[in-house]
C-alpha positions, 0 to 999 in steps of 0.5 A: 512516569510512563514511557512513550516508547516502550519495548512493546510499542516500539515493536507495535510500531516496527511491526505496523511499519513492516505490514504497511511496506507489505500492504504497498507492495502487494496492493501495486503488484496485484493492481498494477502488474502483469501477473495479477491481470489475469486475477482482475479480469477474472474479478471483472464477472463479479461485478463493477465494483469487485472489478474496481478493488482489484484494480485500486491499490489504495481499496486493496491496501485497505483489504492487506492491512486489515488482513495483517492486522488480524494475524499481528494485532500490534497495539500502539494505545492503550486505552482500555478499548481493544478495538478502539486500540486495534481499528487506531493502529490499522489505521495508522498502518493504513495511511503509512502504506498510503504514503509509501504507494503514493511515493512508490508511484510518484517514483514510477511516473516520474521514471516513465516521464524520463523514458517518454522524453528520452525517446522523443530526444531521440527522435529529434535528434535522428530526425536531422 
C-alpha cells in the first residue's frame, strides 16, 4: 500500500506553497509598487515586450516560480520522469500564486473602492 502523503510529498507540497506565496508577493511589488518603478521604466529600453514582464504580475509570477524551483526542486510525482515531475510541480506552484495575487488584488480593489466611496460620502455630506 503506497502513501498519498508521505513526509517527502508533504514537504514538496509546503515548500510549493511557501515558493507560491513568494512568487506572489515579489511578482506585485515588483509590478505593482513604487520601488520597482524605476526598474520598469528601465525594462521600458529593452523593448515592448521587456517592458510588458515588469509590468504583468501573472509573467512575472511565471519567472519567480521557475526560478525557485531550480533552487528547491520539490517533486509531488513520481512518475519516473524527472522533468515531467519537476514542470508538473512548478505548474502547480504556478496556479497556486496565481490564486493568492488574484485574492491578494481583489483585496486591493476592494479596499480602494472602499477609500473612493468614503471620499465622495465625504463630499455629499460637506456639500450641504
Amino acid at each position: 500500500m503506497t502513501t498519498v502523503f508521505s513526509p517527502e510529498t508533504l514537504n514538496a507540497l509546503w515548500t510549493c506553497f511557501v515558493m507560491a506565496l513568494a512568487a506572489s508577493s515579489i511578482a506585485i511589488s515588483i509590478t505593482q509598487g513604487e520601488l520597482f518603478a524605476p526598474l520598469r521604466q528601465y525594462a521600458q529600453r529593452f523593448g515592448h515586450m521587456t517592458g510588458h514582464l515588469f509590468q504583468c504580475f501573472f509573467c512575472i509570477s511565471h519567472w519567480v516560480v521557475f526560478a525557485g524551483m531550480v533552487f528547491y526542486h520539490p517533486t509531488l510525482t513520481h512518475s519516473g520522469f524527472v522533468l515531467v515531475d519537476w514542470i508538473l510541480a512548478g505548474f502547480f506552484t504556478l496556479t497556486l500564486s496565481t490564486l493568492v495575487s488574484g485574492l491578494l488584488f481583489k483585496v486591493l480593489l476592494t479596499g480602494m473602492a472602499k477609500k473612493v466611496r468614503d471620499k465622495e460620502v465625504k463630499e455629499i455630506f460637506a456639500g450641504k
